[in-house]
VMD Tcl script that draws the C-alpha trace (Angstrom):
set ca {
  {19.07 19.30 -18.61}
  {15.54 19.16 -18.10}
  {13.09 21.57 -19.33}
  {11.73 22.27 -15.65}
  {15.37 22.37 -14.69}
  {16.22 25.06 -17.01}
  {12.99 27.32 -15.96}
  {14.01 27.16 -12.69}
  {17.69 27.91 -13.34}
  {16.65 31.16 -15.46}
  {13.82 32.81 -13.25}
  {16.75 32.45 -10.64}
  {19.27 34.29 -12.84}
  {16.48 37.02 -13.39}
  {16.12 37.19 -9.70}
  {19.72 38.16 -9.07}
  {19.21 40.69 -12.39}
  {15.94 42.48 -11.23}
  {18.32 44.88 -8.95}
  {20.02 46.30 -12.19}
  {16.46 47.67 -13.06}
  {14.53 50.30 -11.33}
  {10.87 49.59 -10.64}
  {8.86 50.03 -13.94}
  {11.88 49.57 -16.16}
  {11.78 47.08 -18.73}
  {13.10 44.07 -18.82}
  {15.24 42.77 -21.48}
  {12.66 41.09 -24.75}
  {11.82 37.67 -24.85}
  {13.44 37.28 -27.74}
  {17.06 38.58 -26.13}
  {16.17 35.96 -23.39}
  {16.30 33.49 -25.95}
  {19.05 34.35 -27.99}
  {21.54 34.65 -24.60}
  {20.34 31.57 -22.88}
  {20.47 29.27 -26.28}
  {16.72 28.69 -24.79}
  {12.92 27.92 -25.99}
  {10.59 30.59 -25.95}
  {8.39 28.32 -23.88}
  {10.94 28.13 -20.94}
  {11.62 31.78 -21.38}
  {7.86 32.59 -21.05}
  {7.55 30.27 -18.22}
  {10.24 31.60 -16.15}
  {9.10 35.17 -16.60}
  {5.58 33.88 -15.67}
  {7.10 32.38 -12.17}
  {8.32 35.85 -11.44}
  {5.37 37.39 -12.23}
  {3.37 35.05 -9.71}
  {5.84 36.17 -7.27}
  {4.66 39.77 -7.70}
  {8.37 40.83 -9.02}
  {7.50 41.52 -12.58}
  {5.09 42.55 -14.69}
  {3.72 41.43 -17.85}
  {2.36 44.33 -20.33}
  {0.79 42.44 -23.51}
  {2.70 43.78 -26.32}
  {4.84 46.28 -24.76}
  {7.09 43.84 -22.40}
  {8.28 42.66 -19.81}
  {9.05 45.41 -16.74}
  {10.23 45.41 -13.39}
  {7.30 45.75 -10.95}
  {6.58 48.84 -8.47}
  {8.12 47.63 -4.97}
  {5.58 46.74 -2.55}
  {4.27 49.02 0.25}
  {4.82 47.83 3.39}
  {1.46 46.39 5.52}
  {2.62 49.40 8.07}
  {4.25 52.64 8.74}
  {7.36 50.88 10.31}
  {7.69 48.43 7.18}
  {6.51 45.70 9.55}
  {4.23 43.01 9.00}
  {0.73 43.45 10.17}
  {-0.41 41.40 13.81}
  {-2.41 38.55 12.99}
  {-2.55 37.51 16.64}
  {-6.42 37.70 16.58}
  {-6.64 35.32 14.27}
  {-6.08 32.50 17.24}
  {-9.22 33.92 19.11}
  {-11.56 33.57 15.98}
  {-10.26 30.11 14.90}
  {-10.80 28.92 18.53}
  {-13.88 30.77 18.93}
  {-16.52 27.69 17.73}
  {-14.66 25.29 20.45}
  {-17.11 24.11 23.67}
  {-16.30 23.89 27.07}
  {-15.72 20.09 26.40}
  {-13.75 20.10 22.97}
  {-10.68 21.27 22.49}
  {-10.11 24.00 19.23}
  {-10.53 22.62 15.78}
  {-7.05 22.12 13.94}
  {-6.56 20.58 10.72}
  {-3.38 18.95 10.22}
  {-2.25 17.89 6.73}
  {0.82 16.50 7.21}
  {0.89 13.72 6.95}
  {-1.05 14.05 3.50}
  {2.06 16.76 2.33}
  {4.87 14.36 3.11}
  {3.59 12.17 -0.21}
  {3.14 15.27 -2.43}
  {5.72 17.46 -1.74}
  {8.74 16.72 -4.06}
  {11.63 15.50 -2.10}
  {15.24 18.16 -2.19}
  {17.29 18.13 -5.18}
  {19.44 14.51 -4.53}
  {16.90 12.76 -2.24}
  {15.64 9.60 -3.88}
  {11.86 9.42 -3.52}
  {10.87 6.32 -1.52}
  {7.75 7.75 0.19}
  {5.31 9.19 -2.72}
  {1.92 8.70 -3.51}
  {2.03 8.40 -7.03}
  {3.49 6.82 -10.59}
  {6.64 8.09 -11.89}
  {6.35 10.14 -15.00}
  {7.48 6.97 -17.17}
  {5.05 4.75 -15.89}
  {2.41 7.57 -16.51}
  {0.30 6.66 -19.62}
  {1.27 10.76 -20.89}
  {1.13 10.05 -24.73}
  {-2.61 8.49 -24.10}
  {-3.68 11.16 -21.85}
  {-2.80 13.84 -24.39}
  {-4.30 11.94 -27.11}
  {-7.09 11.36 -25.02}
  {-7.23 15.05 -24.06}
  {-6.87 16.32 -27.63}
  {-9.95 13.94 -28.74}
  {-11.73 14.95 -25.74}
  {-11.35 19.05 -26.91}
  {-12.91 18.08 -30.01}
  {-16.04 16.53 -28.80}
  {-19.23 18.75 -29.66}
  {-20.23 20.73 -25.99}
  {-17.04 19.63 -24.39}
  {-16.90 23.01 -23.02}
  {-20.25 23.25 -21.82}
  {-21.85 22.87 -18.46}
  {-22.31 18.51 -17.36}
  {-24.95 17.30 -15.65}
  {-24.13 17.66 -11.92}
  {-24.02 13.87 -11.07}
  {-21.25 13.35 -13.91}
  {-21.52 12.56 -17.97}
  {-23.96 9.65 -18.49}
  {-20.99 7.23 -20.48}
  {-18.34 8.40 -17.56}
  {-21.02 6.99 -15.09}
  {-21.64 3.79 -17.00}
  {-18.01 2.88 -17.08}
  {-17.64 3.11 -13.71}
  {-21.11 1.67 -13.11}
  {-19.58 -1.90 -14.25}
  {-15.80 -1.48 -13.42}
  {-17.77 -1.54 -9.72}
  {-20.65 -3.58 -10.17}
  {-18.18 -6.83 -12.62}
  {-19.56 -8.92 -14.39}
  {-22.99 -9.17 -12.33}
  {-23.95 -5.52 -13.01}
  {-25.25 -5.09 -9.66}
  {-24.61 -1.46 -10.40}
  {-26.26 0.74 -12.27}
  {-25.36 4.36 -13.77}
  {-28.23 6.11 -11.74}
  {-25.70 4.62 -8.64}
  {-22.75 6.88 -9.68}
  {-21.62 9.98 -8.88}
  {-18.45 11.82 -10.55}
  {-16.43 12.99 -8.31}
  {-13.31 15.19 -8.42}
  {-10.25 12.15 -7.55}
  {-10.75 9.79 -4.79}
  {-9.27 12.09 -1.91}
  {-12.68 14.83 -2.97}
  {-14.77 11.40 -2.43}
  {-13.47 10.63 0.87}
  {-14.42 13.71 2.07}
  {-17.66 13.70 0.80}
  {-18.43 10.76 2.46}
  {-17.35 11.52 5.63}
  {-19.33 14.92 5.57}
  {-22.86 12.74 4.40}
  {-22.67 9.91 6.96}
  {-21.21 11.55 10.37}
  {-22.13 14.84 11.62}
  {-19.67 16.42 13.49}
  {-18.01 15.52 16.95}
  {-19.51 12.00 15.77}
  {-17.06 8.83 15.69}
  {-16.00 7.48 12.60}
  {-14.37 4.07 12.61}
  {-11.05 3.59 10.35}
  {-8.72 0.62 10.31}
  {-5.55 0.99 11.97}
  {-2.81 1.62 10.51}
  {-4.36 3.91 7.72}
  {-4.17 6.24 4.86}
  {-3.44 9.72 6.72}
  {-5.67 11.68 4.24}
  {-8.51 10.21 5.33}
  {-7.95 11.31 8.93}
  {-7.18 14.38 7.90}
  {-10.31 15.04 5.84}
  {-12.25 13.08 8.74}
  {-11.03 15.54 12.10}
  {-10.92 18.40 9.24}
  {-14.66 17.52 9.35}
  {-14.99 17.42 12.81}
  {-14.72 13.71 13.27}
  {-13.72 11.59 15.50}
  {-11.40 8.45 14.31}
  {-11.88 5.04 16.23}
  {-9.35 2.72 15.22}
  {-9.71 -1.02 14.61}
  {-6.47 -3.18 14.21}
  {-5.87 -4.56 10.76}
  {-3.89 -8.01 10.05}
  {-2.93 -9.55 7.37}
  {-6.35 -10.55 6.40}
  {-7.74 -6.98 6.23}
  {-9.55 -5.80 9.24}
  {-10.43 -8.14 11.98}
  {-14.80 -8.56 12.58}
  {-14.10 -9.16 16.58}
  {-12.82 -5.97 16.93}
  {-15.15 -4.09 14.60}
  {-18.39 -5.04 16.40}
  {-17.04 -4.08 19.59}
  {-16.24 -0.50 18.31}
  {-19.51 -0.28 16.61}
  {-21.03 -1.37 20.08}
  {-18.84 1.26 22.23}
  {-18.46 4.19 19.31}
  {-21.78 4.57 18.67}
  {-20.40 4.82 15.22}
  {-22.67 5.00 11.91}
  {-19.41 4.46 9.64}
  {-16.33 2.51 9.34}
  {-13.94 3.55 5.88}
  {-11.54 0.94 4.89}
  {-9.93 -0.49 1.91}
  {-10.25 -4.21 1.41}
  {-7.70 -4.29 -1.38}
  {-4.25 -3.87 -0.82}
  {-4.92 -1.47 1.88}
  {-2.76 1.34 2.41}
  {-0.37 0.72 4.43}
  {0.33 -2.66 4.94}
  {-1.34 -4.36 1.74}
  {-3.88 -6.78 3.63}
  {-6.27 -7.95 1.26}
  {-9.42 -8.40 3.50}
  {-10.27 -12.07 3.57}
  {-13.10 -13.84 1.68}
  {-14.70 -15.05 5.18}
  {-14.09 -11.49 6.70}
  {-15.74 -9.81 3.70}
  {-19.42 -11.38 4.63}
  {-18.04 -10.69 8.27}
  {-17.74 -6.80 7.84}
  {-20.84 -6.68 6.12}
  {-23.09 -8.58 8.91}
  {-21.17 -6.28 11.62}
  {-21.83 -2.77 10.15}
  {-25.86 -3.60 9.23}
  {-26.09 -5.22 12.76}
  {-25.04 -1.56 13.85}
  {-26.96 0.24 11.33}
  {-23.79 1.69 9.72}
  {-22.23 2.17 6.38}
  {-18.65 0.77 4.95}
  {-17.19 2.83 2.81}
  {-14.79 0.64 0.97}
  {-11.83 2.99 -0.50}
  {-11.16 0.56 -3.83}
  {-7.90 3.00 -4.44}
  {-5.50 -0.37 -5.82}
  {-7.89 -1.78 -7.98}
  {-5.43 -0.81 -11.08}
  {-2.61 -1.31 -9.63}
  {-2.49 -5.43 -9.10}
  {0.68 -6.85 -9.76}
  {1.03 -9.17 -12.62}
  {1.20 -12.29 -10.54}
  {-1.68 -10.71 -7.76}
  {-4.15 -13.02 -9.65}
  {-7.38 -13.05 -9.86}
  {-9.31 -10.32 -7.84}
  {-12.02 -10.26 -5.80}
  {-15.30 -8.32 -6.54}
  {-15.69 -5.27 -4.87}
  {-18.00 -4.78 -1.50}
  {-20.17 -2.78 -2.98}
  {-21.31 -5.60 -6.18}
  {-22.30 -8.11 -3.20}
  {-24.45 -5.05 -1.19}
  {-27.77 -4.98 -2.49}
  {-28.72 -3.40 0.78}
  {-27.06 0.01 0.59}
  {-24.70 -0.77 3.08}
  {-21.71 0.03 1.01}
  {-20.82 3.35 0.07}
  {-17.93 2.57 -2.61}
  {-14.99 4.97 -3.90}
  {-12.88 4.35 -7.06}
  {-10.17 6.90 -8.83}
  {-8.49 7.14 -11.82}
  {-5.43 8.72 -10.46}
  {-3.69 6.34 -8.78}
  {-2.98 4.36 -12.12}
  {-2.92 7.27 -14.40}
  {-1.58 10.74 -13.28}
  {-1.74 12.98 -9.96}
  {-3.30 15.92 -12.71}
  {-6.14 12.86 -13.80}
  {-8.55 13.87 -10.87}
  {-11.62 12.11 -11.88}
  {-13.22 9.34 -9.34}
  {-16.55 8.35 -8.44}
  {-18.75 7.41 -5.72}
  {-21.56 4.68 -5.44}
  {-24.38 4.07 -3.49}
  {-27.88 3.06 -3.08}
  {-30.74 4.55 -1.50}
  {-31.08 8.24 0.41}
  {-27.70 8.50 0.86}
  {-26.73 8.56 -2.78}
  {-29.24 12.19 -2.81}
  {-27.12 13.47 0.31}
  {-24.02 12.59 -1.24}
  {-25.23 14.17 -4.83}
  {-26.03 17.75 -2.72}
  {-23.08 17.28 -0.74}
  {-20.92 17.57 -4.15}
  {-23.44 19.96 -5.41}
  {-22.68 22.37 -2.50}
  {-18.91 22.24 -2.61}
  {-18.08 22.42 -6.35}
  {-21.16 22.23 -8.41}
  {-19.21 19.50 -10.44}
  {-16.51 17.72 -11.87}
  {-15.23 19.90 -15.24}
  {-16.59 18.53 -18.44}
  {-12.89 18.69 -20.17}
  {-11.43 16.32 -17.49}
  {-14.43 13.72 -17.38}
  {-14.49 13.80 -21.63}
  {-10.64 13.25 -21.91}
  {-11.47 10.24 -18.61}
  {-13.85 8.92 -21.27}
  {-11.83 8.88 -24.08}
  {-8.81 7.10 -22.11}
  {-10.53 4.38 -20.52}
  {-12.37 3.91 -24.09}
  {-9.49 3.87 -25.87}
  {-7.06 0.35 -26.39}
  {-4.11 1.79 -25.13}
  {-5.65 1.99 -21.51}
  {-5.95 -2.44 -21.19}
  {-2.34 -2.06 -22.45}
  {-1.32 0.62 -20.17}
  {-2.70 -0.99 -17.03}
  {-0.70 -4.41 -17.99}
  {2.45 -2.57 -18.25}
  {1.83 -1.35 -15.02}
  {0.88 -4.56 -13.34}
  {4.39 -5.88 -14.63}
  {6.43 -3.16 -13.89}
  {5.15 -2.75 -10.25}
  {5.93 -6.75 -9.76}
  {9.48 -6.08 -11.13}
  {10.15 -2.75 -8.66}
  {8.67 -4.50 -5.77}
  {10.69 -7.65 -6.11}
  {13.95 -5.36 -6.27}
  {13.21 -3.42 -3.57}
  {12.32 -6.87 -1.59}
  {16.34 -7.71 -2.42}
  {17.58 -4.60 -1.78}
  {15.81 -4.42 1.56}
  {16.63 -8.17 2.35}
  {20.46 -7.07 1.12}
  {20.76 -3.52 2.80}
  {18.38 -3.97 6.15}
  {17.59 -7.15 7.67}
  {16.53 -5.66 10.74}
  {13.50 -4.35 9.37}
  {10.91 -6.83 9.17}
  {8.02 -6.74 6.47}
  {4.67 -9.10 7.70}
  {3.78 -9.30 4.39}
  {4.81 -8.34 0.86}
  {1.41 -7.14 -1.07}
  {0.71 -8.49 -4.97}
  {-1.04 -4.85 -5.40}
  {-0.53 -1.56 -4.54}
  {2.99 -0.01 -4.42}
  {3.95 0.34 -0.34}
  {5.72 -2.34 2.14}
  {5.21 -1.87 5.44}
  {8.03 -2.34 7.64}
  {8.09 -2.91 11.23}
  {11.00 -1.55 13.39}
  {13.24 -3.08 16.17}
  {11.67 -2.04 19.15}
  {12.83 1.41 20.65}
  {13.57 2.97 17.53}
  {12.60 6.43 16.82}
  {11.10 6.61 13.28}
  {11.30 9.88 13.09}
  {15.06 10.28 14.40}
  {15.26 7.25 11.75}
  {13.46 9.00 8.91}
  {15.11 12.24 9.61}
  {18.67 10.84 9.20}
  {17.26 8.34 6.13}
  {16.78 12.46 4.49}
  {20.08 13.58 5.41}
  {21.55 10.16 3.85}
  {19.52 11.24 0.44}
  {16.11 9.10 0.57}
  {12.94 10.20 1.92}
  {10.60 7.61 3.67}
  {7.45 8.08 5.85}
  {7.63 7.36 9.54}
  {4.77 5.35 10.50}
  {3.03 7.27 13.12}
  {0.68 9.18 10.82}
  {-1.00 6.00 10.11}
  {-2.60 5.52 12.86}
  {-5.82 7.39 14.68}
  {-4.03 6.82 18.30}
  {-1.03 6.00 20.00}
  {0.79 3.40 17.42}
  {2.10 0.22 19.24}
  {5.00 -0.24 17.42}
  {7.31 1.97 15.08}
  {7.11 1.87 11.50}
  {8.05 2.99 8.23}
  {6.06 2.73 5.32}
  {8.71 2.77 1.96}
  {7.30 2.81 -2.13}
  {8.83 1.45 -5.11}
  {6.46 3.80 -7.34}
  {7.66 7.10 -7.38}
  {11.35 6.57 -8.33}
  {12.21 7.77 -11.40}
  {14.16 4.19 -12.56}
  {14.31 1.09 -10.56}
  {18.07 1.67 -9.94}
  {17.30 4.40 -7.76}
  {15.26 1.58 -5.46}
  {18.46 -0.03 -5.43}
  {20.02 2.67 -4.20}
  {17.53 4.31 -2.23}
  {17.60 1.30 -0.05}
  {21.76 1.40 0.64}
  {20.99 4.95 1.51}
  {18.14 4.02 4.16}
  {21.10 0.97 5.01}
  {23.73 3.89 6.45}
  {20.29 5.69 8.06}
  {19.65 2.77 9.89}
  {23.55 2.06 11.11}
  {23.13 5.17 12.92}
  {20.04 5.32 14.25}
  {18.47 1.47 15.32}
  {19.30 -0.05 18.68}
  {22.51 -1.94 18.80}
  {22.16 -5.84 19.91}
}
mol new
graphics top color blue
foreach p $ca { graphics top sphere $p radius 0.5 }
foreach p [lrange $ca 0 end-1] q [lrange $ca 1 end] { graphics top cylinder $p $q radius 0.2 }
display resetview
């Protein structure tokens, strides 16, 4: 049994308990807790804190443990109170033109949320926990504790080493970028946002390739934004189609991610790269090129090419790299680069929000990266992610013919598979959950109407690459009962 199983199991037993106690009587010690449940003090301490968070106990340093005082009701009746006029105030900033501000994060949720007990995991955003480099984090994190200040207050635009690193993990082996380029920021999703906020104002139109990652149209119509989409192939985005948006957007910005982009793994071509480039200066605009895979190449993906943003020496390029992807949902340290005035609006931008990026996180960033186990980690990576995507091309191949994949991606941990026409993806992914896997419908990925369905599967987040295997038979019986016959 796992140690987050059994916290869960006990605060649940103390749930049921809690009505044997009157409020303000204690609770049975810690200790007891331990001796009945054959448990660690940690898990006993941890369920007790999850019922405290719930309001239901209370914690009394050196005294106990004690039922807490029940709640009074938010009215006379015992009734919740009416929040109705909350609906005129969040509608209030709207014009005559625009319709009321939403923010919709859902299809960010559906690859964090943990799937229900039994459902295989074939739609997250992130590395299993073995595949997570945990022993070097807490070594790195324990050396980090140590360092002289570590608690103390950074400079605002990120620790001067931190900066440097990133500075030529950007710029290669040209150094075309320079520390005084580089901003710390708080994971790649905080830099996204930032962006967005420095180069658009709002009701402004943002261009994004299409499909895309659905965090970054969240954060862009959370900022008031307006998403223009521009079809992607399997070369990355295509140039005809950008200059015509830039020409009939008025746009100032196109995001994309010219390295196994997210979802369908396109690696933008070496004659579109130049092509991208010429089209957003023609249009005095900026690219910011989301460099989220760069870790995560396969081990047969080859050599890569440079980023955008070390063949810019114009400014164009506002460029976005994170540690987390390769490293650990928790490891929220990324940075931005740019030259020119917009690196200053960026810097306030950050400022403004959250003064900066803790000093404990970007010391125990430091000391991974610095550190030998991190080349070692990110090979071990590279071959496992080769090995999962290879079974999960079998299984698929096996399990689902129907579904047909454009093109399988040497980087990056999602496939991108198209469905027969007149399926519902949603009907599909709905049943897919009830059969025990969870996979994203494609709609989410795109700014307007899709043209085709999709799903977008992983072979990341399961917890052993037998669960691929079977993840896929499970999305098999899904598809028996929801795809078109014939």
């Amino acid at each position: 049994m796992s140690e987050r199983s059994s916290i869960a199991e006990l605060a649940e037993w103390l749930r049921g308990e809690l009505d044997r106690y009157s409020p303000g009587e204690k609770l049975p010690s810690s200790r007891a807790l331990v001796q009945r449940f054959r448990a660690s003090p940690v898990t006993v301490s941890r369920a007790l804190a999850v019922l405290a968070a719930e309001g239901l106990v209370v914690t009394r340093p050196g005294a106990g443990v004690y039922r807490a005082e029940a709640r009074r009701a938010d009215t006379a009746s015992g009734q919740r109170g009416d929040t109705s006029w909350q609906e005129v105030a969040l509608s209030a900033d709207a014009s005559a033109d625009q319709a009321p501000r939403s923010v919709d994060a859902g299809g960010v949720t559906a690859t964090l949320d943990r799937p229900p007990p039994g459902v295989l995991e074939l739609n997250g955003g992130y590395l299993p926990p073995g595949l997570q480099p945990e022993k070097a984090l807490a070594a790195a994190l324990a050396r980090a504790a140590r360092r002289p200040g570590a608690w103390g207050r950074p400079p605002v635009e990120g620790l001067e080493e931190l900066r440097g690193w990133f500075a030529r993990e950007i710029g290669g082996s040209a150094g075309t970028v320079a520390p005084g380029d580089v901003l710390i920021t708080a994971g790649g999703q905080s830099a996204i946002t930032t962006a967005l906020r420095a180069l658009a104002p709002p009701g402004a139109a943002v261009l994004v390739e299409s499909p895309t990652y659905p965090g970054m149209l969240a954060a862009a119509r959370a900022s008031g934004l307006r998403p223009v989409p521009v079809p992607v192939d399997c070369e990355g985005v295509r140039p005809d189609l950008l200059a015509a948006a830039f020409r009939a957007s008025g746009a100032r910005a196109l995001v994309c991610q010219p390295l196994f982009q997210n979802p369908t793994g396109a690696v933008l071509s070496p004659r579109r790269r130049g092509e991208v480039l010429r089209a957003a200066r023609a249009a005095g605009a900026f690219v910011v090129e989301d460099d989220f895979a760069r870790n995560l190449a396969h081990e047969d993906a080859g050599p890569l090419p440079p980023t955008l943003c070390a063949e810019d020496p114009d400014g164009v390029v506002v460029h976005i790299r994170s540690l987390t992807k390769a490293t650990s949902p928790s490891l929220r340290v990324g940075a931005l680069a740019a030259r020119g005035p917009v690196w200053e609006r960026l810097r306030a931008i950050q400022i403004v929000d959250s003064f900066f990026v803790p000093r404990p996180l970007q010391e125990a960033a430091l000391e991974l990266v610095g550190a030998p186990a991190w080349s070692r980690h990110l090979r071990a990576v590279g071959t496992e992610l080769r090995i999962r995507r290879e079974i999960m091309l079998g299984a698929l191949a096996r399990e689902v013919p129907a579904l047909h994949l454009g093109h399988a991606p040497r980087g990056g941990y999602h496939l991108w598979l198209r469905l027969p026409d007149g399926t519902d993806e949603t009907t599909l992914a709905a049943a897919a959950l009830r059969a025990g896997v969870a996979v994203a419908p494609g709609a989410p990925y795109f700014a307007a109407e899709s043209p085709a369905p999709h799903l977008r599967v992983t072979f990341a987040p399961a917890a052993a690459e037998s669960d691929i295997v079977e993840g896929v038979r499970r999305l098999g019986t899904a598809c028996g009962q929801v795809l078109p016959s014939g």
